[in-house]
N, C-alpha and C positions, 0 to 999 in steps of 0.2 A: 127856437129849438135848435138844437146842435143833432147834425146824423154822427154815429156810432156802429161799430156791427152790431148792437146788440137793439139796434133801433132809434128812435128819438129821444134824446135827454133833456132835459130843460140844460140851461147856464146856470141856474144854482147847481144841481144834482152835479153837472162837470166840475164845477170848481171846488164841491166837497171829497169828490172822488180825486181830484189831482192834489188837493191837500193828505189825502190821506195815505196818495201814494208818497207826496213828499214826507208826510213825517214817519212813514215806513221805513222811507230810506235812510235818511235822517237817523233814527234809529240803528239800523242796520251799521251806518260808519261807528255808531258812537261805541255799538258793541265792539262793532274790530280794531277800533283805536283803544279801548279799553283789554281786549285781549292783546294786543301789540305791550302795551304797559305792563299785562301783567307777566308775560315771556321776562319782557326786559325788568323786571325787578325779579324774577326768578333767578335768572340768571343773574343778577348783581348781588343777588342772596347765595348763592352759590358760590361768586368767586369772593364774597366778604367772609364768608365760612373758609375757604380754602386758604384766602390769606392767611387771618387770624390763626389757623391750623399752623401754618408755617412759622409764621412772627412768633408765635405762644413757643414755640419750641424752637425754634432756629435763633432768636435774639438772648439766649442763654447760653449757645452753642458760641457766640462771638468771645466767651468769659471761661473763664478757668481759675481752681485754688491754686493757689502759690505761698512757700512758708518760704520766711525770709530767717537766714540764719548767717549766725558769724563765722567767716572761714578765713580757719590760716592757709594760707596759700605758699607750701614750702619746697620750694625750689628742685630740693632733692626728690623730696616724695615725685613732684611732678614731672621732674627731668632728670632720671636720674644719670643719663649720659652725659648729660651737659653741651649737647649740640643744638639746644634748643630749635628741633625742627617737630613737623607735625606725628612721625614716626616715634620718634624719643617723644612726645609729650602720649601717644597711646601707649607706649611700654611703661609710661609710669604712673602710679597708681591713687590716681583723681579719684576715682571711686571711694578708698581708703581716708581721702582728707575732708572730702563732702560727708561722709558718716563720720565719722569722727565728730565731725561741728554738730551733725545731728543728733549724736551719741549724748554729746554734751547740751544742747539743746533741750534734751527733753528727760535725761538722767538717767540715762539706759547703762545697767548694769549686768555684764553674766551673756553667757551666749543667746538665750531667748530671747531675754527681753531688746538685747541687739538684734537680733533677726527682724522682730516684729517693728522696732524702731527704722530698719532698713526697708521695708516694706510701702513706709509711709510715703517714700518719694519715687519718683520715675525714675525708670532706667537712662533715662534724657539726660538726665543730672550731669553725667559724666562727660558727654559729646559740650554739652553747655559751657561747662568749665573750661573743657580743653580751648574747645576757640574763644573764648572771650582771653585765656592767655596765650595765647595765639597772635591774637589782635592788639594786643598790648602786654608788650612784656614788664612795664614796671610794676605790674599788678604783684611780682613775684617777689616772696618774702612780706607780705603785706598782709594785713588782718581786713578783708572787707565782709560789706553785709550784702549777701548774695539771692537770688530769688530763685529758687525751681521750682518749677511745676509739680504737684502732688499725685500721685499713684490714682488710675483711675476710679479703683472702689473707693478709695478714701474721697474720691471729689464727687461720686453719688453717694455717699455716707453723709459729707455733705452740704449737698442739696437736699436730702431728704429723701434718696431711694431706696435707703437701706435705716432700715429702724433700727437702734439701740436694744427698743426691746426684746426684739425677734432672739428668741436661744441662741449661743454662740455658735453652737456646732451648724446650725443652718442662716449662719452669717458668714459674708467674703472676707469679713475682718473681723479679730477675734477681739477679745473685752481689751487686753494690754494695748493694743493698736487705738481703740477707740479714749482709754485713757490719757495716750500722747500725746493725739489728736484733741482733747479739752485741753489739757496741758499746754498746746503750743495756741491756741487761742484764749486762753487765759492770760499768756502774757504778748496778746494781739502777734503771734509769728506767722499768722494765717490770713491772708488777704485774698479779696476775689479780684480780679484785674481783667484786664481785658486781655484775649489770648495770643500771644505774640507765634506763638506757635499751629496755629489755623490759619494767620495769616505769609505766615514764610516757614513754614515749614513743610515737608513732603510729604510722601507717604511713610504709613508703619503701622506696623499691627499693634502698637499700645496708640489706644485710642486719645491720651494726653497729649502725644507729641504728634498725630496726625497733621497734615497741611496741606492749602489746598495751592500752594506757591508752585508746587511742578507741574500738578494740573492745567493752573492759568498759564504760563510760558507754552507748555504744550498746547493747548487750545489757540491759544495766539500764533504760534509757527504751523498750525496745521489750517488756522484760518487765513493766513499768509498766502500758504501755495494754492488753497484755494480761491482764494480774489485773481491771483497773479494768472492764474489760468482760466479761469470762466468768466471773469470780465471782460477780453477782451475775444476772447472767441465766441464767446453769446453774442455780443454789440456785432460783431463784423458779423457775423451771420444773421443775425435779424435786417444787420442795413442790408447785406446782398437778397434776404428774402422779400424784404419789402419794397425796394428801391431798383434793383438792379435784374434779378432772376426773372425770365421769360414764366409768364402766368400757364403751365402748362401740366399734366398726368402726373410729371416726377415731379416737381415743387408741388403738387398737393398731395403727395405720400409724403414728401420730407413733412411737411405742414402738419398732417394727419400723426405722424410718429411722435413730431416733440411733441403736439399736442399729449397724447397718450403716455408718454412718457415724464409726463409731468405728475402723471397719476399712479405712477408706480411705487411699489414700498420702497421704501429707503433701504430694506433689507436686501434685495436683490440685487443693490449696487454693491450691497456689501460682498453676496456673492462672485458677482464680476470682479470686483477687486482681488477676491482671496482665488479665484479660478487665472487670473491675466496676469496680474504683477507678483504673487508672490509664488502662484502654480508653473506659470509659465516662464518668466522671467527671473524667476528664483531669487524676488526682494526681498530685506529681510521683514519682517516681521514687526507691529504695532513701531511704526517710526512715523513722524508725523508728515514724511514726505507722499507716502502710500496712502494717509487718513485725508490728506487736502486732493488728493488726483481724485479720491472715491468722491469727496463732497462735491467738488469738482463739476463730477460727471451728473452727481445726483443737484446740483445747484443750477447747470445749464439751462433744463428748460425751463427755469422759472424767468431766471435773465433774458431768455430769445423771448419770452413770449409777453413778457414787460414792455421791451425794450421795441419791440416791432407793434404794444401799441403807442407808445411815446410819440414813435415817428410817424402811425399812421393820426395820431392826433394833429399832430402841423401842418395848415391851411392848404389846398392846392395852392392859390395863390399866392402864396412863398414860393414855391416850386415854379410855377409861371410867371412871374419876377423875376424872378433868376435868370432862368431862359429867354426871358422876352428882351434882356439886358446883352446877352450875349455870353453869361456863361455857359460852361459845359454842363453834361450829368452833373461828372465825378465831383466840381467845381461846386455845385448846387447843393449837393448831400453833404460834403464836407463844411463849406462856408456859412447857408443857411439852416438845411435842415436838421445836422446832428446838434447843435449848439441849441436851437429851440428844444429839441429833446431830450438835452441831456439830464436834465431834471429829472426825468420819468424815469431813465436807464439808472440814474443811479441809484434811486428810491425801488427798483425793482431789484436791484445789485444789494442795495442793503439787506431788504427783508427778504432775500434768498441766502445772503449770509448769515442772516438770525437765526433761519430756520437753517441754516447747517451747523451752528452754533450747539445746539441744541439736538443734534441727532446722536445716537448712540447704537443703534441695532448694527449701521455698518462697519462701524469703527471697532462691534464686537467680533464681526467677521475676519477682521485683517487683526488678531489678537492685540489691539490696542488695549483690552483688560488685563495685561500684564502686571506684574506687582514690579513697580520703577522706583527706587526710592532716589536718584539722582536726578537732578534738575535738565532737562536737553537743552542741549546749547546751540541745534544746528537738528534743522529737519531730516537729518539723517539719525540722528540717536535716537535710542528710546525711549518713550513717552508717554504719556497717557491724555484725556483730557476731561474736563471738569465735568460732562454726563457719565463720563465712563466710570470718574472717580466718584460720583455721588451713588450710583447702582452697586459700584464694592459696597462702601462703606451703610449702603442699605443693608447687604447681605450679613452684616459683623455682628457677630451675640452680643456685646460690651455697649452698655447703656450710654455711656459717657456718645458714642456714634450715631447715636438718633439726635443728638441736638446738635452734631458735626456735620449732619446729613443736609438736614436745616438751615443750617447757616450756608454752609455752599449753596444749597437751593437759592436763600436770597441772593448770594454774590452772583448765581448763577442769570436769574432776573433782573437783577439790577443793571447786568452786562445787555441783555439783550434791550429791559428797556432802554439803555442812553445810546443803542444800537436803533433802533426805532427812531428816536427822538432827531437821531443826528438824520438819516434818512428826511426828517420833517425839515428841520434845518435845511437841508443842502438842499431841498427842493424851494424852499421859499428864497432861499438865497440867488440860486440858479434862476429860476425863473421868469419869462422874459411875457410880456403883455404882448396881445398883436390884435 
């Protein structure tokens, strides 16, 4: 007989009862291993919806219409001064020799029917021409076959966002437009291509010639000043928080603050930004010099708080090796311990630049939503960058901009994943066994 509180049990009656509490348990994991599963394929249900959402619309947004047509390219029309510089080639009249070839194109006779024939292509048309003779002057006096991008209702006309059948009067393009439009793909003038213009082209309010080229350079110089300044003042402040500072009242309020400021909205930097440097200091305004201080500051505590545990990951015994050799501190932290840790710091440095990559609430505070159509060449010009630029181009009526939106989206991931990835890289690379 076995004693129990509850009395005497026989050894069978125990060992039915400990089986029963086992397969209780038993039970019990299989439910929460089984709830754990179905989290995690919710969530993979989730983000397979969210991609598909973006792919299904953003991988159309990489494409654009393009009519290719024959253009004489005459010298006078284009230059009429004859100084062949970029001023003389805007005084003369590209627009005139690109319709004209369109004119002839598609058999447009009479003021209307030219209007509506001019309708069918972008205003881009014209910037296109000029630099491409710009770039090459023997283009001039030469009959070539040239490509412009098509007017944005004509390039949802088609895709298929604007019916044919729909009444004229409650269509963006009227019956004569849509007839030019069979016309120039009846005799194949109309191809779909990939968009040279999403990828190097800037901003603009025709949704054709949009691009997300000044975006990235901007995002690139404003993620510049930011590494350049929070990498290495996180790392020395973590080593002197870890390694060096007396364990005392004030180092656990510094401690206790980045803590807590790690938690704070991204917006409130943006605040500080727009109250210190541009209130105070009277900066100018959305420059990418202002956008990398603000990430900066909003990047810091992610980096000290990486990075101090990097370091508190490496052995004491590293540390008493060192010592017991007859290095110094200083001698210790720098020879041993930062090199074992710098895997950690820089893998924290990364994915604190990922997520400044992708911030946008404070970058709206310091008016980085400026409309920039110039590419910055130097983090003092103005600029934009590619969260700021996809929240515009959300905000735009013109449909052709939801699959522009999209397609940044993925460049915009794409960038952070191989931002990721390298962080994995440089940590396995880095690496040291002990």
């Amino acid at each position: 007989m076995i004693s129990t509180s509850k009395g005497m049990v026989s050894p069978k009656m125990a060992t039915k009862r400990v089986a029963a509490s086992m397969a209780k348990r038993k039970k019990s994991e299989r439910n929460f291993q089984l709830l754990g599963r179905g989290a995690i394929a919710v969530a993979l249900a989730f983000l397979v919806v969210l991609f598909s959402s973006i792919f299904s619309k953003g991988l159309p947004g990489f494409f654009q219409y393009y009519v290719e047509i024959e253009v004489d390219i005459d010298r006078e029309k284009l230059d009429p001064t004859g100084i062949f510089s970029q001023q003389s080639l805007y005084d003369g009249d590209a627009r005139g020799v690109i319709r004209s070839a369109l004119y002839a194109a598609v058999g447009a006779e009479g003021r209307s029917n030219k209007r509506a024939a001019g309708k069918l292509i972008s205003p881009g048309a014209e910037q296109r021409l000029r630099k491409m003779v710009y770039n090459d002057p023997s283009l001039m006096d030469t009959t070539q076959t040239l490509r412009f991008a098509m007017d944005d209702d004509v390039d949802s006309f088609l895709r298929g966002f604007i019916n044919r059948e729909t009444p004229e009067k409650d269509r963006r393009i009227n019956d004569r437009m849509v007839e030019y439009i069979d016309r120039l793909q009846a005799d194949g003038k109309i191809i779909y291509a990939f968009s040279d213009y999403l990828i190097f082209g800037s901003a603009s309010r025709n949704p054709e010639m949009a691009g997300i080229y000044g975006a990235f350079i901007g995002s690139i110089l404003t993620l510049s000043v930011c590494l350049v300044l929070a990498f290495p003042i996180g790392v020395a402040t973590a080593i002197y928080l870890e390694e060096i500072a007396p364990k005392n009242r004030i180092t656990e309020i510094v401690e206790i603050n980045i803590n807590n400021l790690a938690a704070v909205p991204s917006v409130v930097f943006g605040i500080l930004g727009l109250a210190v440097f541009i209130g105070i200091f009277g900066m100018p305004r959305s420059i990418p010099l202002i956008g990398g201080v603000v990430l900066a500051l909003m990047t810091l505590p992610t980096i000290i708080i990486s990075s101090r545990a990097a370091i508190r990951a490496v052995p004491p015994s590293v540390r008493e090796a060192a010592l017991g050799v007859g290095a110094s501190q200083i001698q210790t932290i720098f020879h041993h311990v930062i090199p074992l840790a710098m895997p950690g710091m820089l893998t924290g440095t990364i994915i604190g630049m990922a997520q400044a990559l992708g911030e946008t609430a404070p970058l709206l505070m310091i008016g980085m939503v400026a409309f920039i159509v110039d590419v910055p060449g130097s983090v003092t010009d103005p600029g934009t960058v590619l969260p700021v630029q996809i929240f515009m181009w959300a905000d735009f009526a013109e449909r052709m901009f939801v699959q522009k939106t999209s397609a940044a989206i993925i460049v915009l991931l794409a960038f952070l994943i191989t931002m990721n990835a390298a962080a994995i890289v440089v940590r396995k690379k880095l690496e040291r066994r002990w």
